[in-house]
C-alpha positions in Angstrom: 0.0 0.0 0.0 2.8 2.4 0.7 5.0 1.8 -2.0 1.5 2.7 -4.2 1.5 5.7 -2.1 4.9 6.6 -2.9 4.7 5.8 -6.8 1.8 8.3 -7.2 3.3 11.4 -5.2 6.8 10.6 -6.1 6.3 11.4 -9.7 3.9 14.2 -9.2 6.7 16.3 -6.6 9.2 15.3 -8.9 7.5 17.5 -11.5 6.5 20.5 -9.0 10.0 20.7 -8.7 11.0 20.8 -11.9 8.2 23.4 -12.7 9.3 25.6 -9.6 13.0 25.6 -11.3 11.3 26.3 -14.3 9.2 29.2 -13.0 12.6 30.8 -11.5 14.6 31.0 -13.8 11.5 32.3 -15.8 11.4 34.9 -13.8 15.1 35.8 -14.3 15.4 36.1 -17.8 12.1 37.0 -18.8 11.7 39.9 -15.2 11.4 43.5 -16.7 13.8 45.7 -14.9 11.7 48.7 -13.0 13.9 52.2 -13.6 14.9 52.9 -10.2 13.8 56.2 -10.3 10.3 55.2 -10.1 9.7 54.6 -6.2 11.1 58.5 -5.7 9.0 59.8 -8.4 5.8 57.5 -7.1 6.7 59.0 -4.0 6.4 62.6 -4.8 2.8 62.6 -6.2 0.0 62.8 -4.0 -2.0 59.8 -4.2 -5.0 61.6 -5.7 -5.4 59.1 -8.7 -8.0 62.4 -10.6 -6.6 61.3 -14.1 -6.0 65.6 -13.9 -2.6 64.8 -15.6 -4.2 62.6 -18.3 -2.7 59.1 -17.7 -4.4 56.4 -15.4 -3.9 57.7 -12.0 -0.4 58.3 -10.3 1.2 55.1 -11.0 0.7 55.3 -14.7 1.9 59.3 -14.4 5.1 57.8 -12.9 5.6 55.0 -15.2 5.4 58.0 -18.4 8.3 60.0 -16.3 10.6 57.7 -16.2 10.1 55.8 -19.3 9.5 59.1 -21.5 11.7 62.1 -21.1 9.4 64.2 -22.9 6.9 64.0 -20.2 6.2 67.4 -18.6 6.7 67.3 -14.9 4.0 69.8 -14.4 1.0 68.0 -15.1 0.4 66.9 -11.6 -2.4 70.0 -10.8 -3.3 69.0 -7.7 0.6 68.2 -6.5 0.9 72.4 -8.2 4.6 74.1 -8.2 6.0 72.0 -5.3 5.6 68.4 -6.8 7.1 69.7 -10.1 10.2 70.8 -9.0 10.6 67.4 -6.7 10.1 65.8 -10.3 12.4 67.8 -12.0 15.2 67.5 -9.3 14.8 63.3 -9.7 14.5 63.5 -13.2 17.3 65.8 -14.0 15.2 68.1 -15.9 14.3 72.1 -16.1 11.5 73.0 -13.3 8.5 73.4 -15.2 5.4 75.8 -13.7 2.2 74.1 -12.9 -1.0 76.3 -14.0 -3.4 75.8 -10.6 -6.7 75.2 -11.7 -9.9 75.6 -9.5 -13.5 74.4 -10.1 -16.2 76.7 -10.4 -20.0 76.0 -10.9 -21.6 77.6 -14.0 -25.1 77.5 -12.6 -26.1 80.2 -9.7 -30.0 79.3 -9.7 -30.8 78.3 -6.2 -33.7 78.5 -4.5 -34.3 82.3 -4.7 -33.7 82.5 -8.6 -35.4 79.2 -10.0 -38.6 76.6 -9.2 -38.7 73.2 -8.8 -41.1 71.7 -12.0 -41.6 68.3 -9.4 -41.5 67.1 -6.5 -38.8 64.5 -6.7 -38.7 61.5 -3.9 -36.0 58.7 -4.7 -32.5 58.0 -4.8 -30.3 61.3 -3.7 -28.3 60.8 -6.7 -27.9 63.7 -9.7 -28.0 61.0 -11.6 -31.3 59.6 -11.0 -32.8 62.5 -10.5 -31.6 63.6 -14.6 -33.3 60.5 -15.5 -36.5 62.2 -14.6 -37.6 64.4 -16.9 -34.2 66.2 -16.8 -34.2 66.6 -12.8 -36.8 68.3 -10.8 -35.9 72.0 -11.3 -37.4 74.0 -14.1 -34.2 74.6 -16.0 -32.9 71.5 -17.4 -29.5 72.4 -17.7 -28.9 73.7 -14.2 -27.7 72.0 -11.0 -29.8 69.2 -9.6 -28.4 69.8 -6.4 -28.1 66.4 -4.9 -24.4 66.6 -4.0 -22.8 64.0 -6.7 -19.9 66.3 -7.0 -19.8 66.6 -3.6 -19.6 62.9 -2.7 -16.6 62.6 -4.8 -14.3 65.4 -4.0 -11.9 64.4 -1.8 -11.1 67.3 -0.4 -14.8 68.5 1.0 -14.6 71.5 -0.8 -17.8 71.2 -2.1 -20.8 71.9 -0.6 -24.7 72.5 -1.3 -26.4 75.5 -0.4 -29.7 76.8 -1.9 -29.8 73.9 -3.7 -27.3 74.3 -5.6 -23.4 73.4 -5.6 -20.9 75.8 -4.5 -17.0 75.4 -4.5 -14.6 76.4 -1.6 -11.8 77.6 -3.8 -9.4 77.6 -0.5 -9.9 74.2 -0.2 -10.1 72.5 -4.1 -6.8 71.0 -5.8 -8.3 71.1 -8.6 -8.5 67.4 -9.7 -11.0 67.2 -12.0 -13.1 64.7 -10.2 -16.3 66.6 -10.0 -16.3 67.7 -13.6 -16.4 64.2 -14.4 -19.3 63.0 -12.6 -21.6 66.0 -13.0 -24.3 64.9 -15.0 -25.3 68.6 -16.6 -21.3 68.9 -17.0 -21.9 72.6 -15.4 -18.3 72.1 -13.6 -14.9 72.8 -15.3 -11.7 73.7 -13.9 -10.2 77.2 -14.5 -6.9 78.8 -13.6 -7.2 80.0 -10.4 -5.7 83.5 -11.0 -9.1 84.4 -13.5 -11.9 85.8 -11.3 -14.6 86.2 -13.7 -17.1 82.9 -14.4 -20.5 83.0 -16.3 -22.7 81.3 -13.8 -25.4 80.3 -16.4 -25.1 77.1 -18.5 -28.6 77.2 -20.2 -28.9 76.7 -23.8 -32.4 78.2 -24.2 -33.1 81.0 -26.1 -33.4 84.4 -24.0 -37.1 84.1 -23.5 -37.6 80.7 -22.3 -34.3 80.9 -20.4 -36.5 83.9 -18.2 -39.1 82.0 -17.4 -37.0 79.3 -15.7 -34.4 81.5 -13.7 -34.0 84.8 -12.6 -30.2 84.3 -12.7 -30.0 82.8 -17.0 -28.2 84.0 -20.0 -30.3 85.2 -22.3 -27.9 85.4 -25.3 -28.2 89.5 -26.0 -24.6 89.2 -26.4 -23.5 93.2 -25.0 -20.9 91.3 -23.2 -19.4 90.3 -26.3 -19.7 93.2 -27.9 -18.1 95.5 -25.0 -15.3 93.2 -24.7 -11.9 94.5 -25.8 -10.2 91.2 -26.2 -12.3 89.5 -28.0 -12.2 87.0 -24.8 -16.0 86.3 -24.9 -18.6 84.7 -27.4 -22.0 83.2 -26.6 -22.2 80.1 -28.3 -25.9 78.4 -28.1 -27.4 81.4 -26.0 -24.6 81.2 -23.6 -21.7 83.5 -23.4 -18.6 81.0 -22.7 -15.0 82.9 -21.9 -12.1 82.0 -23.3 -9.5 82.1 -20.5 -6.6 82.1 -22.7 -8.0 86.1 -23.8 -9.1 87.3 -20.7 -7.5 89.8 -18.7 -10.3 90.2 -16.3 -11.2 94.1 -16.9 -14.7 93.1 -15.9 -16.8 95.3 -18.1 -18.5 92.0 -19.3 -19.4 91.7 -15.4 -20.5 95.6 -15.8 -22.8 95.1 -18.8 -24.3 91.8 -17.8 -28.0 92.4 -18.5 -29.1 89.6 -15.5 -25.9 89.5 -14.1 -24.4 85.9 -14.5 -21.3 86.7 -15.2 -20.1 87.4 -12.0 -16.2 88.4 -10.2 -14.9 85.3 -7.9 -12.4 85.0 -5.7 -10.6 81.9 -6.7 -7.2 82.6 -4.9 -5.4 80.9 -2.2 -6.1 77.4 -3.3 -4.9 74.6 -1.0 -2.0 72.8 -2.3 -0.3 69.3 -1.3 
């Protein structure tokens, strides 16, 4: 009985160990050699995984660094000026300035400016509630006010007020996440040295925009027309500003017939 024993398992470790040699020296040959820069560069970025810098999270903006030496070092936003020049003193390369960006809400009509069009009871979700008819406020295109953004912003500086979402400048890194998961897409992210925003993302012509909120664009274009620059254009009955123009005179602010496009103070952003 033991010797049949024996004859089966004998064999069968026999060939484990073969295969563990096999496996090993595998593993030699075949390993892919990791630069060794890429724990100090891993290191430096802040674990916020936003995608801001357009690869797949930190690890896969650390792998680009060291593999590609025309990577800029400065496309960590939420890491700003101080994680660029720690990347540029591992990689070797010229410091590179980071542009901070900060999130602001193109939508400022809370409870005072709009209505609700329904009274909606179910899952506190933008989401959901877009699925509904378009949410339950009267404007369509505004903010549903059920704190999507808010959930995912990992830095609570987002908040609801009014109904509506408002950004803590001070406290937003400016990692993109809430752009992304607004279902309206009434976030984007801005440098944070602009201060003027158009608070008013309805697409409605003037008329029907009215009769929704207090607070809409209504497309009569003077703030293109007293604008020096050539910064700002409405485009679908919406003025939209082109930041790379703007100089921030305000007289679009000035000449705002309902006064959506309003002066923020988008300064002092944290930083890791």
């Amino acid at each position: 009985m033991l010797e049949a024993i024996l004859t089966a398992v004998i064999p069968v470790v026999i060939i484990g160990v073969i295969c563990a040699a096999v496996l090993v020296i595998a593993s030699k040959l075949m390993a892919v050699k990791e630069d060794e820069r890429f724990p100090a560069v891993r290191e430096c970025l802040p674990g916020a995984n936003c995608g801001a810098c357009g690869f797949a999270g930190c690890d896969g903006y650390a792998k680009a660094l060291c593999e590609n030496p025309d990577t800029p070092t400065n496309l960590c936003v939420p890491g700003a000026d101080a994680v660029s020049k720690q990347l540029s003193e591992i990689l070797g390369v010229e410091f590179a300035d980071v542009i901070e960006q900060v999130a602001v809400v193109h939508c400022y009509g809370d409870c005072e400016k709009t209505q609700d069009k329904v009274e909606y009871q179910g899952i506190e979700s933008c989401a959901a509630a877009k699925l509904m008819y378009g949410g339950k406020g009267s404007c369509i295109y505004g903010c549903l006010g059920l704190g999507d953004c808010m959930k995912v912003c990992p830095q609570e500086a987002i908040y609801i007020k009014g109904g509506i979402a408002h950004v803590n400048p001070a406290d937003c890194i400016g990692c993109g996440l809430c752009t992304k998961t607004c279902p309206n897409k009434l976030i984007t992210l801005i440098p944070d040295v602009k201060t003027t925003v158009v608070t008013c993302s309805n697409k409605d012509k003037g008329a029907v925009t009215r009769k929704v909120c207090s607070n809409g664009c209504i497309g009569c274009k003077k703030c293109e027309k007293v604008c020096q620059h050539d910064a700002i254009k409405v485009v679908d009955n919406v003025a939209v500003i082109d930041y790379d123009k703007c100089v921030g005179c305000g007289e679009c602010v000035k000449n705002c017939t309902t006064k959506c496009i309003k002066e923020l103070d988008l300064k002092g952003a944290h930083r890791f």
